[in-house]
C-alpha positions in Angstrom: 19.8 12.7 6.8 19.4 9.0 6.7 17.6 6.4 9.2 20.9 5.3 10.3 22.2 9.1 12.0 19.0 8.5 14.2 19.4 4.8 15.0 16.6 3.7 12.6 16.1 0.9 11.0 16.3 -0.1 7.3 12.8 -1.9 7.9 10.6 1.0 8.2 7.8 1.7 5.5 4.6 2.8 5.0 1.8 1.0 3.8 1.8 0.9 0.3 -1.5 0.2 -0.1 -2.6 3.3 2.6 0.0 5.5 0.8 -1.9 4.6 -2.9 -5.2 5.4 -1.7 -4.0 8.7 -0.7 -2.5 9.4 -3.9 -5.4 8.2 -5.7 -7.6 10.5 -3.9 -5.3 13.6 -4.4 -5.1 12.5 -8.2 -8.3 10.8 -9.1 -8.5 9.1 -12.2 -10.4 11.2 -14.5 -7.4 13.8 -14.4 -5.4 11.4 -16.4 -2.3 11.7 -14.6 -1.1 8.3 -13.1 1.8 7.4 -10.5 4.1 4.6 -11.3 5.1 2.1 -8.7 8.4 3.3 -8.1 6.8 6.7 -7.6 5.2 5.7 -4.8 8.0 3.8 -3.0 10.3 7.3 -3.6 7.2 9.2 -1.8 7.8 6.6 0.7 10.7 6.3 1.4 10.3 10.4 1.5 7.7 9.9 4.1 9.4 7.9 6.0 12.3 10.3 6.2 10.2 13.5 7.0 8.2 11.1 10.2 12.3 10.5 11.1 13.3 13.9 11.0 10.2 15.4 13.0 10.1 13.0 15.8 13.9 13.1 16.2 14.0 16.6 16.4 10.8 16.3 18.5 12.1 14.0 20.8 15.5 16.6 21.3 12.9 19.2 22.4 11.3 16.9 24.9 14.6 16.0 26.5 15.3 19.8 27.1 12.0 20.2 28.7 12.7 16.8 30.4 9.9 15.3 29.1 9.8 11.8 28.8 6.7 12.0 26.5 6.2 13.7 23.0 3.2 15.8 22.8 1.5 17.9 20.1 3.4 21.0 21.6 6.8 19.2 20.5 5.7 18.5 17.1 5.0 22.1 16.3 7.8 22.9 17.9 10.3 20.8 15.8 8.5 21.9 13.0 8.8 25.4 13.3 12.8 24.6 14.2 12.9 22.6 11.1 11.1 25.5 8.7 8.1 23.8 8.6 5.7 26.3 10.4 3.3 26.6 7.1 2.2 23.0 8.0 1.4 23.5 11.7 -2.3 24.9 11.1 -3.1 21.7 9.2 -1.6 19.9 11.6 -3.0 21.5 14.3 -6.5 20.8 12.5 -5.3 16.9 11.9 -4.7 16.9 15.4 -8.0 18.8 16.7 -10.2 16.4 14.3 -8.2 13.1 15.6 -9.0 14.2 18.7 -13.1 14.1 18.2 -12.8 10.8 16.7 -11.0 9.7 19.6 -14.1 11.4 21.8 -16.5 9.4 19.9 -15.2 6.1 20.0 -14.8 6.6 23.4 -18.9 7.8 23.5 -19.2 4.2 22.1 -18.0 3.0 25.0 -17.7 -0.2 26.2 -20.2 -3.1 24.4 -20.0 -5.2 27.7 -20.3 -3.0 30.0 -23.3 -1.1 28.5 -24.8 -4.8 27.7 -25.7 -4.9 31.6 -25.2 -8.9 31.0 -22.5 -11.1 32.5 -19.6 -12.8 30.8 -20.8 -15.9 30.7 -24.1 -14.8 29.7 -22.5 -13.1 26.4 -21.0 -16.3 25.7 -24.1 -17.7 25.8 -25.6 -15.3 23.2 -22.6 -15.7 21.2 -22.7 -19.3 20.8 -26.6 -19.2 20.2 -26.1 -16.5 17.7 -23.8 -18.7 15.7 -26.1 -21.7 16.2 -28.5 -19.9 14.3 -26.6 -18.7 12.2 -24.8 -22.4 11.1 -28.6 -23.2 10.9 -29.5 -20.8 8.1 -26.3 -21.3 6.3 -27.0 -25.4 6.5 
């Protein structure tokens, strides 16, 4: 199945770079095997495909639930309809661990809020901050 049976565009790609790193670590260098360029573009162009097939058959599933969004519930779904159910524990598990990242940038919160100091009086700071630092760099 192509791009084009599901409206896709020619366009879409992964980062190379992102893709390479991933590789890398799954092959590190001391094990002497290496992965050529055009490797890399096959596994994503291969990638790319897979992301295509799931979220299309995904997105069917939603419809018949009429669902106009696609959750984590779809996604195993189309997976298991696709014969992909030996990925859904990692996935699950991608998905549980995304999820307390997501609980800990929100912990963060938000700088400006948390700062108990206005707008204006950030801006303040700010340009005094790089006052000093033009200073030291002088």
């Amino acid at each position: 199945m192509s791009d084009h049976e599901y409206g896709g565009n020619d366009d879409l790609s992964l980062p190379k770079a992102t893709v390479q790193k991933i590789v890398s670590e799954i092959l590190p260098a001391s094990s002497g095997v290496s992965f050529s360029k055009e490797a890399r573009d096959l596994l994503i162009e291969c990638c790319v495909e897979f992301i295509t097939l799931v979220s299309s058959e995904a997105n069917e599933i939603s419809e018949k639930e009429a669902k106009k969004t696609i959750a984590c519930d779809h996604i195993t779904k189309a997976l298991e309809t696709l014969g992909f159910g030996d990925y859904i524990p990692a996935v699950l598990e991608a998905a549980a661990q995304h999820k307390e990242t997501q609980k800990v940038r929100e912990k963060r919160g938000n700088k400006f809020e948390e700062s108990g100091m206005t707008l204006e009086e950030l801006e303040e700071l700010q340009r005094q901050q790089f006052e000093a630092a033009r200073e030291r760099h002088a």
